[in-house]
C-alpha positions in Angstrom: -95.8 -4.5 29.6 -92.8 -4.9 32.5 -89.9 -6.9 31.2 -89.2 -10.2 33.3 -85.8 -10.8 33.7 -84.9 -14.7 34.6 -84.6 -14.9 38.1 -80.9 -15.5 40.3 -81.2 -18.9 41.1 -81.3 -19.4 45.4 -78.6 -20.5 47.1 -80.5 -23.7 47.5 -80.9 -24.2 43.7 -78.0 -26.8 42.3 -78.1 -24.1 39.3 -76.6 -21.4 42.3 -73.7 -23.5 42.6 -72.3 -23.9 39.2 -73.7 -20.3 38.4 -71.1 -19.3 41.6 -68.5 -21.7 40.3 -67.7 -20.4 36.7 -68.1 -16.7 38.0 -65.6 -17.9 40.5 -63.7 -19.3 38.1 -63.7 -16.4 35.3 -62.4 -13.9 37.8 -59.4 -16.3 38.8 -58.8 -16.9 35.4 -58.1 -12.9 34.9 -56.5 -12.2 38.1 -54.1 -15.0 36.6 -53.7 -12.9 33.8 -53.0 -9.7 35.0 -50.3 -10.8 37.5 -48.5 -12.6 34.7 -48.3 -9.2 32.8 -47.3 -7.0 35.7 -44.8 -9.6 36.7 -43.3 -9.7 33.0 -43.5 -5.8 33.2 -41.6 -5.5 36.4 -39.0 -8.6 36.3 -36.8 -7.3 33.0 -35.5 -4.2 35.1 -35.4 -6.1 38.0 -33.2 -8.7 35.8 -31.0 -6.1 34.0 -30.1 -3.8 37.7 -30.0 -6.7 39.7 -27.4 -6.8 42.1 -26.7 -10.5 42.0 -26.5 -10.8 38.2 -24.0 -8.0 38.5 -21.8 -9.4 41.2 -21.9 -12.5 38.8 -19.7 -10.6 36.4 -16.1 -11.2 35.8 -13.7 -8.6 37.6 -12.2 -7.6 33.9 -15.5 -7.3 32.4 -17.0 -4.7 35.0 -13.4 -3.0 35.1 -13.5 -2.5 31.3 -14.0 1.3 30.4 -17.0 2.0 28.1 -14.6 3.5 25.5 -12.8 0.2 25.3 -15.9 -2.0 24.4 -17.7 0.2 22.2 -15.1 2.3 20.4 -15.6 1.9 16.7 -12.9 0.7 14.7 -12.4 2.3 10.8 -11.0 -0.6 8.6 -10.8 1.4 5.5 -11.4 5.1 4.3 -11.6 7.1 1.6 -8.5 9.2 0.7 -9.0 11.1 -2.7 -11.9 10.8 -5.8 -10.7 10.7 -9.3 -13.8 12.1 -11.6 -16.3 10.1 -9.1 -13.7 6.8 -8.6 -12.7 6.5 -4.8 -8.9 5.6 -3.8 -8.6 4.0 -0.5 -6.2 4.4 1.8 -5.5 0.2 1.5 -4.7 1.2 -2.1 -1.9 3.5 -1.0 -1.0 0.2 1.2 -1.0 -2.2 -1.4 0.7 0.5 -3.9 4.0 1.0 -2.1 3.8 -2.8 -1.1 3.7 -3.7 -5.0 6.9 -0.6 -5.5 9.5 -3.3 -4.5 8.6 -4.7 -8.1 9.7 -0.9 -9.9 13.1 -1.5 -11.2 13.2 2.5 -11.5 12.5 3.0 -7.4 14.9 0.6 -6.2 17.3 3.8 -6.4 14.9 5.9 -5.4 14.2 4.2 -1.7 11.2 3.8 -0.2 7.3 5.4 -2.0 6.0 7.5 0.3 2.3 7.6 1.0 2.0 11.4 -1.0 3.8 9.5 -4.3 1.7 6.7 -4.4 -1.2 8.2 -4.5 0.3 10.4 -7.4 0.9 7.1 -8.9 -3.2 5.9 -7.8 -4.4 9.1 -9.3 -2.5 9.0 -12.8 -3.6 5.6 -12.8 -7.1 6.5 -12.2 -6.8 9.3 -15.1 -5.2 6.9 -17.8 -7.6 4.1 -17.4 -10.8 6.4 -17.0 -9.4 8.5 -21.0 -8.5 4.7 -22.0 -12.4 3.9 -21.8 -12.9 7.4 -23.1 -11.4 7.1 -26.1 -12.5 3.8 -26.6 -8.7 2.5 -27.2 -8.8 -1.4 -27.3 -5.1 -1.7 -25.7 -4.3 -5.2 -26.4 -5.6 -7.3 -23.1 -2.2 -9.3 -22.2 -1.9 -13.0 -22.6 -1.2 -14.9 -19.5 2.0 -16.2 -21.4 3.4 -12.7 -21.6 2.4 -12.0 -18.0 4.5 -15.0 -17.4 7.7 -14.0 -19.5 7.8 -10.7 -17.5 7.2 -12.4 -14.3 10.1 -14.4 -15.1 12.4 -11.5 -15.7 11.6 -10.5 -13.0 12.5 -12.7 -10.7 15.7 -13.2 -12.6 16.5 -9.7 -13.1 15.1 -7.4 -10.7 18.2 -6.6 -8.1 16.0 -6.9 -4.9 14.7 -10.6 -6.4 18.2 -11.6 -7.1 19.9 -10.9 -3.8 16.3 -12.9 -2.1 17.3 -15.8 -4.9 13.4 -15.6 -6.3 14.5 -17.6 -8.9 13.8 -20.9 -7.0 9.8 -21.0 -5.9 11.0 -21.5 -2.5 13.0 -18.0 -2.5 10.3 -16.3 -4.6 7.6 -17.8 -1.9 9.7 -16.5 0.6 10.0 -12.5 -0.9 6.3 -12.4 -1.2 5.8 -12.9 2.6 8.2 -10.5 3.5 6.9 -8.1 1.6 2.9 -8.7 2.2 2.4 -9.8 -1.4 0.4 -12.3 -3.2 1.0 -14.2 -6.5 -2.4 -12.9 -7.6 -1.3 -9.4 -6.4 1.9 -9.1 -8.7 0.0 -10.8 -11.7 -2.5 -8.1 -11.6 0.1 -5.6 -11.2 2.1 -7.2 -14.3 -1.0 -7.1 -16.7 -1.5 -4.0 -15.7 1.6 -1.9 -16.8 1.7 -4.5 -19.9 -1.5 -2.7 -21.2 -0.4 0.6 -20.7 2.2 0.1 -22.7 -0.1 -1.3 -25.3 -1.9 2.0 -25.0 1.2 4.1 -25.0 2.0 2.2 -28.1 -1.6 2.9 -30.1 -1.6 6.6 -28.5 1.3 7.8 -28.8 4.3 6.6 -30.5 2.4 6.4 -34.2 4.0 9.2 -36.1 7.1 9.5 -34.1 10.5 9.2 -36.0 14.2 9.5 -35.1 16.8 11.0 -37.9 19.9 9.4 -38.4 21.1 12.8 -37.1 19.6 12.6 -33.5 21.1 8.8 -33.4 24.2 9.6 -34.5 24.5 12.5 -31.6 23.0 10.3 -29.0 25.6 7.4 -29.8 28.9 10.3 -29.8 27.3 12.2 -26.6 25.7 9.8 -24.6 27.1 6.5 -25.1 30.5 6.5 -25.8 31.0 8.3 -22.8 30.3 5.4 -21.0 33.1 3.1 -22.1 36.5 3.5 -20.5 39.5 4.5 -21.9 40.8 1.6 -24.2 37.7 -0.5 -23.9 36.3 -2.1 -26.7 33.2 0.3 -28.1 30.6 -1.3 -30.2 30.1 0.4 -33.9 27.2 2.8 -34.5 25.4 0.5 -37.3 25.3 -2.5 -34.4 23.6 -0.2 -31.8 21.3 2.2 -33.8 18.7 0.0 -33.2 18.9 0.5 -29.6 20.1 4.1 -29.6 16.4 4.7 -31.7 14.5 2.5 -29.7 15.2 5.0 -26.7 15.1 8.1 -28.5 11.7 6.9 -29.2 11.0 6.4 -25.7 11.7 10.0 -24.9 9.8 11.5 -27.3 7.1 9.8 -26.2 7.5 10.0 -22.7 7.3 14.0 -23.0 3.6 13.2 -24.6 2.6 11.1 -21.8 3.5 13.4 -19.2 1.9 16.4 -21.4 -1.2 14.4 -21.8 -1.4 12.9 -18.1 -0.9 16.8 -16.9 -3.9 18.0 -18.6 -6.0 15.4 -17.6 -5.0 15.9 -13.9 -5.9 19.4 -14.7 -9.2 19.2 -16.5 -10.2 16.3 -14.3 -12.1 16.1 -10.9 -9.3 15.5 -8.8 -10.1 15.8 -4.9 -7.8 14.8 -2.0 -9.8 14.3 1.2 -6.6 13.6 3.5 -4.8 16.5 4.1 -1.7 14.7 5.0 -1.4 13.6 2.0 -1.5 16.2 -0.5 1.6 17.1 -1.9 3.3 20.5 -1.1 4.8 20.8 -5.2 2.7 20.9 -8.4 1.6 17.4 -8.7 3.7 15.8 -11.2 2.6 13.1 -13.9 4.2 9.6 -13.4 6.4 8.2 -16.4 5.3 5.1 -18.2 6.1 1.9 -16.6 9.3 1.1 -16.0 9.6 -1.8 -18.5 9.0 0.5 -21.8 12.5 1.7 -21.0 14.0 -1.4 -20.5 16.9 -0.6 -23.6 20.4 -1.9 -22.9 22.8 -0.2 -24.9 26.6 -1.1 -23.2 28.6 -3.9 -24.4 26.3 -4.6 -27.6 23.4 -6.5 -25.3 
């Protein structure tokens, strides 16, 4: 059997007409469509390289080298890793920042970058053994932070001559110096729990003889008294005198315990220019642990 196939209508036939219309229709309907595309194609190029947009520009804008505008910019880096903990080079900032507050390097002038990250590395050691050994220092009360804050200000020779005593002096050093109150608190807790741990690591089982004050009183301190000047009696400064014979002794175990962690320890400085020409030397306990007056019975 032949297949029929429904016949074109004529051009006389009202069906020809609207059979011409939507075909007409169709077609214009996708020639629409593919001139939007090519145009959306070619106009982004034409945007971006078009002369006119680029006389738009401001003079300083299209004078500005490449380098300039995309030049990246390092905020903060990396300067030595301690057993896996990273020292920045903001800490080595912030470290000789916080120095003005070290009653033992106002003689000493200025840290320099290479001895405060000795200081950021001992640090490092000390608190990474304290959680080692699992030594509960005692966690400082916000009132002692306070009473050493206060000596501070009152005592420290660089806070004196500012007159930190008064808020508004005290306001006054912190801005010249880039410091912050929460800055110098931190700071303050900090060396008051490492002499807590110095105290439950290493001064139990240390004792002075009477022998060792009496010698230290006869060598060291009478020397200090002028001729004719009134000298206090051994039995009113023995206290004292042992206190910082203690001191000593245990100073020489700190700084034989912090060397063999620096040498057992992962230790890695990734800044040449800061590495030390000497063999690295451990820091002393804080300051304040050897805060012992001794002249004139104070």
């Amino acid at each position: 059997m032949r297949a029929t196939y429904p016949s074109r209508p004529s051009s006389r036939d009202p069906r020809h007409a609207a059979f011409v219309s939507a075909t007409g229709f169709a077609l214009f309907h996708q020639a629409c469509l593919i001139a939007t595309f090519t145009l959306a194609l070619c106009s982004y190029p034409l945007r971006a390289q078009s002369p006119a947009a680029s006389s738009q520009q401001p003079a300083s804008q299209a004078s500005t080298p490449a380098s300039q505008v995309l030049a990246p910019q390092t905020l903060d880096r990396v300067v030595a890793v301690v057993n896996n903990h990273a020292i920045l080079l903001s800490d080595i900032d912030e470290e000789i920042r916080l120095s003005i507050l070290d009653p033992a390097g106002q003689n000493s002038g200025t840290l320099t970058p290479q001895h405060a990250l000795e200081q950021l590395i001992s640090r490092a050691l000390i608190q990474q053994q304290m959680r080692q050994e699992d030594i509960q220092a005692a966690e400082p009360t916000q009132s002692q932070v306070d009473t050493r804050l206060k000596e501070l200000r009152t005592e420290l020779p660089a806070c004196v001559h500012a007159n930190c005593a008064t808020d508004l002096g005290w306001e006054a050093f912190l801005g010249t110096h880039t410091l912050t109150q929460e800055q110098v608190d931190t700071a303050l807790r900090y060396r008051l729990q490492i002499l807590s741990f110095i105290e439950l690591r290493f001064r139990q089982g240390i004792s002075v003889s009477d022998q060792e004050i009496a010698a230290y009183y006869h060598n060291t301190l009478l020397p200090l008294y002028a001729k004719g000047e009134e000298r206090p009696p051994l039995e009113k400064v023995s206290p004292r005198i042992q206190e910082i014979l203690l001191q000593q002794k245990v100073n020489v175990l700190f700084d034989d315990w912090l060397r063999n962690l620096r040498t057992q320890g992962d230790v890695e400085v990734l800044d040449p220019s800061l590495e030390k020409t000497g063999p690295a030397e451990p820091s002393s306990p804080p300051a304040d642990s050897q805060r012992v007056k001794t002249k004139g019975g104070q």
